[in-house]
ChimeraX commands (.cxc) that place a marker at each C-alpha (Angstrom):
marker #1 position -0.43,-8.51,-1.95 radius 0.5
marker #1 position 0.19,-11.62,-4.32 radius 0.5
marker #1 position -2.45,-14.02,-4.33 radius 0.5
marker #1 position -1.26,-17.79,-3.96 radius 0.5
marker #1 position -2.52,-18.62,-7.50 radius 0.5
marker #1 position 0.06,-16.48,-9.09 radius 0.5
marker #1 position 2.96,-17.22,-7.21 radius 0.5
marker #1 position 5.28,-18.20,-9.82 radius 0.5
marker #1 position 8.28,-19.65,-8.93 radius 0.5
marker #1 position 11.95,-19.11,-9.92 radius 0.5
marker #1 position 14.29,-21.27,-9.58 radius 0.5
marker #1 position 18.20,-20.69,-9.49 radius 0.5
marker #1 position 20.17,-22.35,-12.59 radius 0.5
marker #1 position 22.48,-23.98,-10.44 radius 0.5
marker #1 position 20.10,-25.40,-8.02 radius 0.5
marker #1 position 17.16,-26.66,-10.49 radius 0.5
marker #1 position 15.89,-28.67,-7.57 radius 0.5
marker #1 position 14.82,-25.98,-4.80 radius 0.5
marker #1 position 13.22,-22.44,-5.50 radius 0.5
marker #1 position 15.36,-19.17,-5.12 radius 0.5
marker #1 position 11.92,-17.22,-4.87 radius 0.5
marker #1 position 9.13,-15.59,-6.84 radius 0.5
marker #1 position 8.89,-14.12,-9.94 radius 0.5
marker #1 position 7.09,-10.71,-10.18 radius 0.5
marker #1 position 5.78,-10.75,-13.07 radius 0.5
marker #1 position 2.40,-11.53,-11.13 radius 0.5
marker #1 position -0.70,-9.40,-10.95 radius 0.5
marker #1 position -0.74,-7.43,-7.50 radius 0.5
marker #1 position -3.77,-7.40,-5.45 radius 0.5
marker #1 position -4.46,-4.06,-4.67 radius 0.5
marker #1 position -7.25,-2.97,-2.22 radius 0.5
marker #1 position -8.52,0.75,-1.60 radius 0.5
marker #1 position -10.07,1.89,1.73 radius 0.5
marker #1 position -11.76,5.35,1.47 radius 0.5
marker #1 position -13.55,6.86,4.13 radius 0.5
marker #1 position -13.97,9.68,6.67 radius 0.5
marker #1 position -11.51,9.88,9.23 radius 0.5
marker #1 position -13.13,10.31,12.86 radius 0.5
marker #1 position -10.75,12.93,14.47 radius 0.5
marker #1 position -10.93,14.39,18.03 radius 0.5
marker #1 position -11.50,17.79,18.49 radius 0.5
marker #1 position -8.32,18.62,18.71 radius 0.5
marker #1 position -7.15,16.98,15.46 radius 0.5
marker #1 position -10.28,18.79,13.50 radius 0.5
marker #1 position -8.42,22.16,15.06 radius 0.5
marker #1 position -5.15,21.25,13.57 radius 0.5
marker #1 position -7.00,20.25,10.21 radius 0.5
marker #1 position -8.87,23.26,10.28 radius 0.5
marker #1 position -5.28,25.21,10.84 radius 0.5
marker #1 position -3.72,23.31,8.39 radius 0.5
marker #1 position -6.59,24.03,5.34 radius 0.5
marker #1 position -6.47,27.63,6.24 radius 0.5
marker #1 position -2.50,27.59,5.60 radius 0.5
marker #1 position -2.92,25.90,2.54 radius 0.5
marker #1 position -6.30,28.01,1.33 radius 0.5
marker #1 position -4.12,30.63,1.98 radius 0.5
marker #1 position -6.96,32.26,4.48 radius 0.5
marker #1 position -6.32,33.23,8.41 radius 0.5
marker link #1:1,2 radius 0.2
marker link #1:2,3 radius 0.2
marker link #1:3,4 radius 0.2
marker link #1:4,5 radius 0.2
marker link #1:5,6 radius 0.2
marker link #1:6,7 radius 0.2
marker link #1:7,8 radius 0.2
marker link #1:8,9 radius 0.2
marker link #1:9,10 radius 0.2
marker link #1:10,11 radius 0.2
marker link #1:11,12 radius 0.2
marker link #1:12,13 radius 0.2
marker link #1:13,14 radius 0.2
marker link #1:14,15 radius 0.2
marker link #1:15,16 radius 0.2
marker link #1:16,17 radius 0.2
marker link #1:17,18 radius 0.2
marker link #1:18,19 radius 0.2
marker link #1:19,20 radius 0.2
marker link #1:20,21 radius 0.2
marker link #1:21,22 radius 0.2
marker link #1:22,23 radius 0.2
marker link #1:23,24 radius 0.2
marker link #1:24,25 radius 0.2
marker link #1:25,26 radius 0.2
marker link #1:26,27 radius 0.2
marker link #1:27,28 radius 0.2
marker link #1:28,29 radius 0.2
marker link #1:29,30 radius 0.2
marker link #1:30,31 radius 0.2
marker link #1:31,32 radius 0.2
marker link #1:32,33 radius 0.2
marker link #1:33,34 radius 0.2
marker link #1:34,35 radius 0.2
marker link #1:35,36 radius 0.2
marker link #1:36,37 radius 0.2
marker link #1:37,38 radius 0.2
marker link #1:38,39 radius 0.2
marker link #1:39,40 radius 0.2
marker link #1:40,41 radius 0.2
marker link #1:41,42 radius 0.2
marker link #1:42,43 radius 0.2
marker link #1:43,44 radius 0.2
marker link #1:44,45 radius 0.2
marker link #1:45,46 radius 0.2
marker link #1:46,47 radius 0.2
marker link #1:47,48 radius 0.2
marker link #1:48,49 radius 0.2
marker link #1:49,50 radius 0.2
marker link #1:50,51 radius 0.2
marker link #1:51,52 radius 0.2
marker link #1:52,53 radius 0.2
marker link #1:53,54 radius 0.2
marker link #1:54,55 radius 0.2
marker link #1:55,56 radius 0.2
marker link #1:56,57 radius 0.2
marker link #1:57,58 radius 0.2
view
């Protein structure tokens, strides 16, 4: 995400009058979500199946 602030924008050499886009050389916005996933039962069986694969454990 590119906040409107630091849109820059480029414009093509033979059209000086209208914008060909943005330039992205713009900080990026970046926004982390961590949390618990609420599974169903039946997804916390496959999860569970799935760690013991990987833990190497039946």
């Amino acid at each position: 995400m590119i906040h409107t602030r630091n849109y820059r924008l480029v414009f093509a050499p033979d059209r000086p009058d209208a914008p060909s886009g943005i330039t992205l050389d713009v900080p990026v916005l970046r926004r982390r979500v961590l949390r618990t996933a609420q599974l169903t039962a039946a997804q916390e069986h496959l999860m569970d199946l799935v760690r013991g694969l990987l833990d190497g454990t039946p």
